[in-house]
C-alpha positions as CSV (number, residue, x, y, z in Angstrom):
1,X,-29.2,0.0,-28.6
2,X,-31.4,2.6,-26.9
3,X,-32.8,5.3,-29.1
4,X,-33.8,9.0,-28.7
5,X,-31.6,10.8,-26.3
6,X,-30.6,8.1,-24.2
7,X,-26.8,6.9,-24.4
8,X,-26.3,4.4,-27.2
9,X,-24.4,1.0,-25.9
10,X,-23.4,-2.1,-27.6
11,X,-23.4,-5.7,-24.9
12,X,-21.9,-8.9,-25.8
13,X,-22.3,-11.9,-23.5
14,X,-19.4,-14.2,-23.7
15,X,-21.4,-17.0,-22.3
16,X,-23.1,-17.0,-25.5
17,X,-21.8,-19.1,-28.8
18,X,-23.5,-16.3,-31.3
19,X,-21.6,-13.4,-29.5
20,X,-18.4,-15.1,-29.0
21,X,-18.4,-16.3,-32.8
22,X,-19.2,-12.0,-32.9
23,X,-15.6,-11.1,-31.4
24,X,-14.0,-13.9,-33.5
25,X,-12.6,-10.9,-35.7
26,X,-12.6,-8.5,-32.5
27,X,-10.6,-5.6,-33.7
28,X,-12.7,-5.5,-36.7
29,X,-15.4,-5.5,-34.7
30,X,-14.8,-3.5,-32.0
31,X,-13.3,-0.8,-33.8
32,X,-16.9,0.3,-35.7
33,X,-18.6,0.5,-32.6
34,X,-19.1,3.7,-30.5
35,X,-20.1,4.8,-27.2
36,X,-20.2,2.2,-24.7
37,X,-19.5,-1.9,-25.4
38,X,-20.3,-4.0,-22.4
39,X,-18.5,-7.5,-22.6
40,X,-19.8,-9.5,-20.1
41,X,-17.7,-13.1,-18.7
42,X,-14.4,-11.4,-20.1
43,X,-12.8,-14.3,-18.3
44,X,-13.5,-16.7,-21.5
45,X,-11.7,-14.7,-23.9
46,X,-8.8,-12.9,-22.1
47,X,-6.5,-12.2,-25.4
48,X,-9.7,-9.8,-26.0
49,X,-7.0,-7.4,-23.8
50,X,-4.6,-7.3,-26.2
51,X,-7.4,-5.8,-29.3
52,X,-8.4,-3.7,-26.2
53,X,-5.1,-1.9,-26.2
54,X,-4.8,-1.2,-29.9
55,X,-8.6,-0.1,-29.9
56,X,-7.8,2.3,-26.8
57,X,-4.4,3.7,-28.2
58,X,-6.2,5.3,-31.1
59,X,-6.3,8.9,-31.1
60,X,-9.3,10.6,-29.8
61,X,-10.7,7.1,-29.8
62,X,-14.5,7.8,-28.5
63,X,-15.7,4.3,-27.0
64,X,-15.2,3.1,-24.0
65,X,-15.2,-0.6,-22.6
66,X,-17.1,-1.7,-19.6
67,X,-16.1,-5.2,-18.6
68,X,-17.4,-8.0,-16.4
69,X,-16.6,-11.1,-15.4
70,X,-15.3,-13.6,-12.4
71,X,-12.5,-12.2,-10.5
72,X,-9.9,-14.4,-11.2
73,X,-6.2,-13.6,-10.2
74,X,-4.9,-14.3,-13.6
75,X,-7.3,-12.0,-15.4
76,X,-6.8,-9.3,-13.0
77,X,-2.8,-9.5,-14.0
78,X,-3.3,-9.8,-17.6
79,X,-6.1,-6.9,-17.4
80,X,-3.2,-5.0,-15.4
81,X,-0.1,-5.6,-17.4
82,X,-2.0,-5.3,-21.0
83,X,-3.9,-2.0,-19.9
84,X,-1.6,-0.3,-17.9
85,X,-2.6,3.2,-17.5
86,X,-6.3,2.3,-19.2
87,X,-8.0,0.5,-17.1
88,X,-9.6,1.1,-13.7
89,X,-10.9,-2.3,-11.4
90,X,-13.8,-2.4,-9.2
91,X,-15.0,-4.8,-7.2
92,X,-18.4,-5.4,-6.5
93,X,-19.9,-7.3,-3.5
94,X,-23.3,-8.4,-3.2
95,X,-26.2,-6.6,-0.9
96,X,-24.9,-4.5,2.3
97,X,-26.9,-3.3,4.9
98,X,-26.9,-0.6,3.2
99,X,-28.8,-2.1,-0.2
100,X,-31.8,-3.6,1.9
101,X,-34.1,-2.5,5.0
102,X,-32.6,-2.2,8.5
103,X,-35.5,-4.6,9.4
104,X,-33.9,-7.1,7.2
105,X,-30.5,-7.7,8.4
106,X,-31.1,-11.5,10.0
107,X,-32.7,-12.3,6.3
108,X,-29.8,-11.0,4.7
109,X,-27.4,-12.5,7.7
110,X,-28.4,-16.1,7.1
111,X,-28.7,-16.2,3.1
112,X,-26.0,-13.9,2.5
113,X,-25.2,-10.9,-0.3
114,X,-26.1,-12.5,-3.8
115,X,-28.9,-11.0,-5.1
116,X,-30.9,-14.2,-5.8
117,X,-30.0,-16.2,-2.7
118,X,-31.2,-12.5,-0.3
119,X,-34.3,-12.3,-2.9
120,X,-35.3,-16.2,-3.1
121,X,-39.3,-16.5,-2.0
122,X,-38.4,-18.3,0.5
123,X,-35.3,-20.2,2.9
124,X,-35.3,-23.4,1.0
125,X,-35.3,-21.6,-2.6
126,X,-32.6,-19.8,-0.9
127,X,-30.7,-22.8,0.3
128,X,-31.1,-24.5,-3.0
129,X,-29.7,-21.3,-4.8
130,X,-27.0,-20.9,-3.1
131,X,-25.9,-25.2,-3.0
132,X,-26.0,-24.3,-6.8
133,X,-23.8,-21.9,-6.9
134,X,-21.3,-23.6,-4.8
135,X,-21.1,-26.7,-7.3
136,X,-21.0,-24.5,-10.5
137,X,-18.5,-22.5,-9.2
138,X,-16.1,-25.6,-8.5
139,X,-17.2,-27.6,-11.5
140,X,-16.8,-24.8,-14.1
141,X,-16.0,-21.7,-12.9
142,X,-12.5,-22.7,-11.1
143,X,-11.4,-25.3,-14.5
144,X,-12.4,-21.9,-16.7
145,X,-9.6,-20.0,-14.8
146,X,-7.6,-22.6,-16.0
147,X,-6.7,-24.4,-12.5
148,X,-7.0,-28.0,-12.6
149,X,-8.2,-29.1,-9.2
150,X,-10.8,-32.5,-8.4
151,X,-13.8,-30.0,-7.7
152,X,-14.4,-32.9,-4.8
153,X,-11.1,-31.8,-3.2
154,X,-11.6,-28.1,-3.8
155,X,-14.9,-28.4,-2.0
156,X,-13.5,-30.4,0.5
157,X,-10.7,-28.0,1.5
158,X,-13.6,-24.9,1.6
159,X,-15.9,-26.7,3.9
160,X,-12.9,-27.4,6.5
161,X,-12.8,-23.3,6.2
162,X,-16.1,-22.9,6.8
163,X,-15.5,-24.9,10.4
164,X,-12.4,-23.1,11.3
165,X,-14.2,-19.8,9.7
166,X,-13.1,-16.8,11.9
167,X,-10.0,-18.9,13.4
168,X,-6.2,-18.6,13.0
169,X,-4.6,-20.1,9.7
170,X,-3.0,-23.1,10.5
171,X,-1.4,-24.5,7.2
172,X,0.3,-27.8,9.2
173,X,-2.9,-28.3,10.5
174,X,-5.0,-28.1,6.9
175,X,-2.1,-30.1,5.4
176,X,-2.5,-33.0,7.4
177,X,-6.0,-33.1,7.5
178,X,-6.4,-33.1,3.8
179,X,-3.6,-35.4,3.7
180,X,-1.5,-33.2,1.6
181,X,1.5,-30.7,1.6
182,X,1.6,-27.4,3.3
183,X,2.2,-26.4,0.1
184,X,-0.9,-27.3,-1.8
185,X,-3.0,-26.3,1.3
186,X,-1.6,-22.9,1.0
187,X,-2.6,-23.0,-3.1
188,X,-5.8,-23.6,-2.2
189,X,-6.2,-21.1,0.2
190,X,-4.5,-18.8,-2.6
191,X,-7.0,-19.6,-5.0
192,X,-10.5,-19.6,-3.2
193,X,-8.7,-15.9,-1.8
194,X,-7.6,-15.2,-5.4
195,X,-11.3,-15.6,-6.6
196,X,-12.8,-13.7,-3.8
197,X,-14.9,-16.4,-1.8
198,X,-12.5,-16.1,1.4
199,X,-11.2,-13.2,2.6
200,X,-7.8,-13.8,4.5
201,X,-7.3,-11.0,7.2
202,X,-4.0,-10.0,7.8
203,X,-2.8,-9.4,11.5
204,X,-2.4,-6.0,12.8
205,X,1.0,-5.7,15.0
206,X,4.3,-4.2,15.2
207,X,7.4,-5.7,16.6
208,X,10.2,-4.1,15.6
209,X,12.8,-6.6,18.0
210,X,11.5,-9.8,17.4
211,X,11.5,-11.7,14.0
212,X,8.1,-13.2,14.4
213,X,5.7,-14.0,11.8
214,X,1.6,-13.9,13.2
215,X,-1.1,-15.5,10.6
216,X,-4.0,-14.6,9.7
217,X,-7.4,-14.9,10.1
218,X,-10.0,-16.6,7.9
219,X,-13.2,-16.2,6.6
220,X,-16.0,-17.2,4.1
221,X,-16.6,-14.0,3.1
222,X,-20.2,-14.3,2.0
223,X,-22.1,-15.6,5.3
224,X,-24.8,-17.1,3.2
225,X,-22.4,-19.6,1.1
226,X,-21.0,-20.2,5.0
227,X,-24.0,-21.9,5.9
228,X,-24.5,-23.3,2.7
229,X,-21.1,-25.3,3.1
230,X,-22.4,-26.1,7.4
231,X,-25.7,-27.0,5.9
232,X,-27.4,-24.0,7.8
233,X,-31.0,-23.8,5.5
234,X,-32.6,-21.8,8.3
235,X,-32.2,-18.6,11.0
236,X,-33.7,-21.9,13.6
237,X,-30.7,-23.8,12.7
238,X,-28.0,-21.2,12.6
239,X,-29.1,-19.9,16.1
240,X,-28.6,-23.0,18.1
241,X,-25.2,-23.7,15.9
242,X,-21.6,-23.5,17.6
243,X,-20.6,-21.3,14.7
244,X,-23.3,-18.5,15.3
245,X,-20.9,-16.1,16.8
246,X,-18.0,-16.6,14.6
247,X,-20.7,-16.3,11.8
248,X,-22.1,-13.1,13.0
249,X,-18.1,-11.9,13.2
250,X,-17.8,-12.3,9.6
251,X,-20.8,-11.0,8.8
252,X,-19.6,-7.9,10.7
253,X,-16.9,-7.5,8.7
């Protein structure tokens, strides 16, 4: 809590066993609190949305609920369905060109938008950071959404991406490769789409006489976890890489 004149706001951190054991009695505690509560890794307790609703359909109810968390496509459906009418997403990226010096744009090229990968002393901190993230993300981020996937085969499946990054989606192709369905290579895609590490890009066309079906194009969508999964720990590396184009394109967009 902030005294004086600034705005008051209550945080909980759902990471944490002391402010999940908090919310174990949400509605009670919610409901005293005013202002603004900010619940932070929402993800771990999504039947939080159901107290949310009650809380919110109070008359003249004055707090309001900033949450956080992974984007996850399940969340983002409950979140929509529970608070219909009450809720308003946004999702945040990590640095633009606009968040950091014009100078800067091959720094923030080759380690990409997370704050502590682009802010790391130097490459290898960097490069370490963001090798990090990758494992976490596929050994307890993904099982949190409640997807049970071999993180081996997971990260498998994303570093084949990362070779075919700004290329046509092939899902024969990928199938066979992994030595799988079409269908589960499709999951996966859904999924690493779904929690917003690939961004699949639709095809622009219309052809109103022929029944054909185009597919899309994809990418890593942060260009520092690209080189990350090419083992790219250096500008020196990337430039003389057979990727460097096709990165550049997807750092573009």
């Amino acid at each position: 809590m902030f005294a004086g004149n600034e705005p008051a706001f209550s945080f909980f951190d759902l990471e944490r066993a002391v402010d999940r054991r908090k919310l174990v009695s949400a509605e009670q505690t919610l409901s005293q609190l005013t202002d603004l509560v900010v619940i932070d890794e929402i993800q771990r307790q999504p039947q939080l949305f159901e107290t949310l609703r009650v809380l919110l359909d109070k008359p003249a109810c004055p707090t309001r609920f900033l949450l956080l968390g992974s984007a996850s496509p399940t969340l983002i459906k409950g979140a929509s369905e529970t608070l219909a009418g009450r809720v308003g997403l946004v999702d945040l990226s990590g640095f633009d060109l606009n968040d950091v010096s014009g100078n800067h744009w091959r720094v923030l090229w080759q380690r990409g938008g997370f704050p502590r990968s682009y802010l790391a002393p130097d490459d290898a901190a960097s490069a370490l950071w963001r090798e990090s993230f990758i494992r976490t993300f596929l050994e307890r981020d993904i099982p949190q959404l409640g997807i049970t996937i071999p993180a081996e085969s997971l990260r498998r499946f994303w570093t084949m991406i990362a070779h075919y990054h700004g290329q046509v989606w092939n899902t024969a192709e990928f199938a066979r490769a992994m030595g799988t369905s079409e269908v589960t290579a499709r999951r996966y895609l859904d999924i690493l789409n779904g929690a917003c590490v690939l961004r699949v890009l639709a095809p622009w066309h219309e052809n109103l006489k022929k029944r054909q079906v185009k597919s899309p194009k994809i990418y890593v969508r942060d260009s520092g976890l690209l080189h990350a999964l090419l083992e790219l720990d250096s500008f020196d590396v990337l430039s003389g890489h057979p990727k460097l184009g096709a990165s550049f394109e997807g750092f573009a967009i």
